[in-house]
MIGUBA-543055 format. One record per residue (C-alpha): y, z, x. Coordinates in nm, 4 decimals. Example, Ala and Ser with C-alpha at 12.3 -4.5 7.8 and 13.67 -1.06 7.14 Angstrom:
<nodes>
NODE; -0.4500; 0.7800; 1.2300 $
NODE; -0.1060; 0.7140; 1.3670 $
</nodes>
This chain:
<nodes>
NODE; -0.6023; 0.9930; -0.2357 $
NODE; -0.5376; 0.7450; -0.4948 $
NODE; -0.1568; 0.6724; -0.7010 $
NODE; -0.1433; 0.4996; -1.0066 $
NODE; 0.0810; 0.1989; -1.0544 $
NODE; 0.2627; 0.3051; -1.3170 $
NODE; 0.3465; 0.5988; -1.0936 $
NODE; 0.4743; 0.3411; -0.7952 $
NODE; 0.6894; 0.1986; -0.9819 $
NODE; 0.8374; 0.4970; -1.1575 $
NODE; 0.9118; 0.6281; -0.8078 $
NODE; 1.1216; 0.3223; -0.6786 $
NODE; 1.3060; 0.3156; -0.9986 $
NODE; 1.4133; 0.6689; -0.9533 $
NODE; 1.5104; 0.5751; -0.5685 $
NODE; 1.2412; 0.7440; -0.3750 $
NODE; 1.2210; 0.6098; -0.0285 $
NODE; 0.8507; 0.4811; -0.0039 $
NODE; 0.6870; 0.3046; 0.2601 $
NODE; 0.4392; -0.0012; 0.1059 $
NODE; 0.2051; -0.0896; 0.3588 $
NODE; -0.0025; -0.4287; 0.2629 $
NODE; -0.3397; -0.4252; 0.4704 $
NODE; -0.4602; -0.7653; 0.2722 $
NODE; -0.4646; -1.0826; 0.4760 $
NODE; -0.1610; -1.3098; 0.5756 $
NODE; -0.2736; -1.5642; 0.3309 $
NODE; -0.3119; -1.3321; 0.0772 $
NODE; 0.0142; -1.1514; 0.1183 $
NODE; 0.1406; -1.5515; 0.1401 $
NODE; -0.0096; -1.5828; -0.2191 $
NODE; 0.1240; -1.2314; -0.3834 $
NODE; 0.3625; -0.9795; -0.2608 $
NODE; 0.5329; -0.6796; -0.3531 $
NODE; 0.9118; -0.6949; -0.2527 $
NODE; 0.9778; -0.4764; -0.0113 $
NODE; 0.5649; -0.4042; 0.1285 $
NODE; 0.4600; -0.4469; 0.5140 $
NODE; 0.1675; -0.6603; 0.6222 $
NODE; -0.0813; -0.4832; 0.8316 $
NODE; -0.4021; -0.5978; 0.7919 $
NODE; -0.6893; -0.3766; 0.7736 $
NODE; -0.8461; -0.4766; 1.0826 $
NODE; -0.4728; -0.4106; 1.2475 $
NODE; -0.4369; -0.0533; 1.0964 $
NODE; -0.6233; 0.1551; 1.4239 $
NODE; -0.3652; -0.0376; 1.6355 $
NODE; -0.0771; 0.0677; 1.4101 $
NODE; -0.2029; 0.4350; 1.4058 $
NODE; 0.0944; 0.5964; 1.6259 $
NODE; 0.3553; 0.3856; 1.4093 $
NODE; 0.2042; 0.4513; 1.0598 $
NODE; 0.1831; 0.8469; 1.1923 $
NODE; 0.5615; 0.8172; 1.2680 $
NODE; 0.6638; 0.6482; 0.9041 $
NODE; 0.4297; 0.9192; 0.7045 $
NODE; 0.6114; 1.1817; 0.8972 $
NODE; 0.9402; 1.0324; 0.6982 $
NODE; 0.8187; 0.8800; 0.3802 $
NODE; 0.4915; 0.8754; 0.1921 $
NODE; 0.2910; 0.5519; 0.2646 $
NODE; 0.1840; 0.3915; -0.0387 $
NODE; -0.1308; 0.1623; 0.0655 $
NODE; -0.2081; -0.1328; -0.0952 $
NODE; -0.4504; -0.4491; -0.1300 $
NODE; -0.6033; -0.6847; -0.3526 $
NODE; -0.7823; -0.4596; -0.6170 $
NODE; -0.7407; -0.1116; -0.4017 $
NODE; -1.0670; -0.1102; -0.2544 $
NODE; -0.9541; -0.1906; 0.1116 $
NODE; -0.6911; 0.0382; 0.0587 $
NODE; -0.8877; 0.3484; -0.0142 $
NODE; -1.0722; 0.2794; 0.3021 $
NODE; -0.7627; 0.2568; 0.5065 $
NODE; -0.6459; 0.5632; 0.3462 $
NODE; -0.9666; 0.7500; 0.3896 $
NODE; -0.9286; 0.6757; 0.7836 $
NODE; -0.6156; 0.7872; 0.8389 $
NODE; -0.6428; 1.1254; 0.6441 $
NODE; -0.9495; 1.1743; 0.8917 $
NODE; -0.6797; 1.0971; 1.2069 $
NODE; -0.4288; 1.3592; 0.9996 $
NODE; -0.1938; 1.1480; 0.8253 $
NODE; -0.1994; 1.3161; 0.5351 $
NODE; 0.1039; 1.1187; 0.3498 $
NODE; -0.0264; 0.8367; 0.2484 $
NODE; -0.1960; 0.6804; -0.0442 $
NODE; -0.3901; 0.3874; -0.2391 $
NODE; -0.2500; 0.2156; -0.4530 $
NODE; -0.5114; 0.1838; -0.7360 $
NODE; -0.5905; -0.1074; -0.8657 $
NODE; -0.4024; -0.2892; -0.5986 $
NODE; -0.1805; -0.5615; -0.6413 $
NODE; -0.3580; -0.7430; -0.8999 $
NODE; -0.3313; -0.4449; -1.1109 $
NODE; 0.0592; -0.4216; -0.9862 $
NODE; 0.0533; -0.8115; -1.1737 $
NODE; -0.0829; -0.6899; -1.4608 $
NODE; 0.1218; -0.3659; -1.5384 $
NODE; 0.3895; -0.3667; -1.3856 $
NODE; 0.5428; -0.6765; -1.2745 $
NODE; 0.3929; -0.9795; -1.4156 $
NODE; 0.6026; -1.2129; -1.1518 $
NODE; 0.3737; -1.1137; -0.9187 $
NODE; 0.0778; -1.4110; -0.8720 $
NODE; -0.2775; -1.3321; -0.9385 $
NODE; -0.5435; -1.4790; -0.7711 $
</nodes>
């Protein structure tokens, strides 16, 4: 259920279409983003079920958050409503910072 950073990355360098879905906070996605990722925040994601179904069906959905915690949950849920393409970004985006693209804010 989980992807590694490096792995991310590797993946949009090569040109794979992937789908980065943000489920952290406005004011956290304000603070640090990933080019490219989709704010929906956790508490958004049952709302956004049909739409995230519709994406996965496309591209994989790579989910991520502050430290990949929140993401593993969202993940988690919707394997259990069968969308099985989709994954957490481990580490989240404060791992992203560190690893892979240190342009990215911490906080």
């Amino acid at each position: 259920m989980e992807i590694a950073v490096e792995t991310v990355q590797q993946r949009i360098a090569v040109g794979e279409r992937l789908a980065l879905i943000d489920v952290r906070e406005p004011f956290e996605f304000e603070a640090a983003r990933i080019e490219g990722a989709d704010l929906i925040p956790m508490n958004t994601i049952p709302e956004h079920l049909e739409e995230l179904c519709a994406r996965a069906a496309e591209t994989p959905l790579i989910v991520l958050c502050h430290h990949g915690v929140r993401s593993l949950n969202v993940v988690s849920w919707l394997r259990r409503q069968g969308v099985e393409n989709c994954w957490s970004m481990r580490g989240g985006i404060d791992l992203w910072s560190q690893a892979v693209d240190p342009g990215v804010p911490r906080y």
